[in-house]
C-alpha positions as CSV (number, residue, x, y, z in Angstrom):
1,X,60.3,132.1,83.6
2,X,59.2,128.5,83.2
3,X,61.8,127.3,81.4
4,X,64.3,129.1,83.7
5,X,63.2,126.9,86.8
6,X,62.7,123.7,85.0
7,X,66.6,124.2,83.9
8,X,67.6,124.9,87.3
9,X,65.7,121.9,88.7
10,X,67.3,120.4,86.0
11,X,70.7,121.1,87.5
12,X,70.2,120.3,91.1
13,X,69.1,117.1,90.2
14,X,72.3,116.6,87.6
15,X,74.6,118.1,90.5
16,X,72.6,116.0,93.2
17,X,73.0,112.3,91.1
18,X,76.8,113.6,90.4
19,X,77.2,113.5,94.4
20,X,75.7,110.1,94.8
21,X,77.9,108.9,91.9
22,X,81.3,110.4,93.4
23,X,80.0,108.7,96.9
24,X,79.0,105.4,95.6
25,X,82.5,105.6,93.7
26,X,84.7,105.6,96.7
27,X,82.3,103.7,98.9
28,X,83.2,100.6,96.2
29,X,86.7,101.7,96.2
30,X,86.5,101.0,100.0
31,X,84.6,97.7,99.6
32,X,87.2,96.4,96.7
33,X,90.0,96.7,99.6
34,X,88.1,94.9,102.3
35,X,87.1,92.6,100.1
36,X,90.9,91.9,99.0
37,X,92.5,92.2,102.6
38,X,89.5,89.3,103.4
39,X,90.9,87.1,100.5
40,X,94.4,87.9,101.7
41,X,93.7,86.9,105.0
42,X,91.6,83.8,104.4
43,X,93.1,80.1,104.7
44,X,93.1,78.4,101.5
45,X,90.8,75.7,102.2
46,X,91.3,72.5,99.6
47,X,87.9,72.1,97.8
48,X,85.4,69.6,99.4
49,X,85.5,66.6,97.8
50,X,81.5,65.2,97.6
51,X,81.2,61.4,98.0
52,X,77.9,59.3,96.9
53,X,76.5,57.5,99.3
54,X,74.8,54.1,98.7
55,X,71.2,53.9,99.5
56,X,68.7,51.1,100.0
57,X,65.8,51.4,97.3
58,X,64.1,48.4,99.1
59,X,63.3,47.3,102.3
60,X,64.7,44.0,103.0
């Protein structure tokens, strides 16, 4: 009788992580196309170019 309910504990909890899987699944599927139609529709922006900048070490 023990062993009965452990396995269908067992299960519920197998069938309940499957269902988080298949949601996570498409949930990224969803993301993956935002984050491509976000790329698409982004400038392309020239990289920054850094310049140095002199500084004074001593006071004058």
């Amino acid at each position: 009788m023990v062993l009965f309910i452990y396995f269908t504990l067992l299960q519920a909890y197998t069938t309940e992580l499957e269902l988080k899987v298949a949601l996570l699944g498409e949930e990224n599927a969803k993301l993956r196309k935002q984050q491509e139609r976000f790329l698409a529709a982004a400038p392309a922006q020239p990289p920054k170019k850094h310049t140095l900048y002199r500084t004074s070490t001593a006071p004058f």
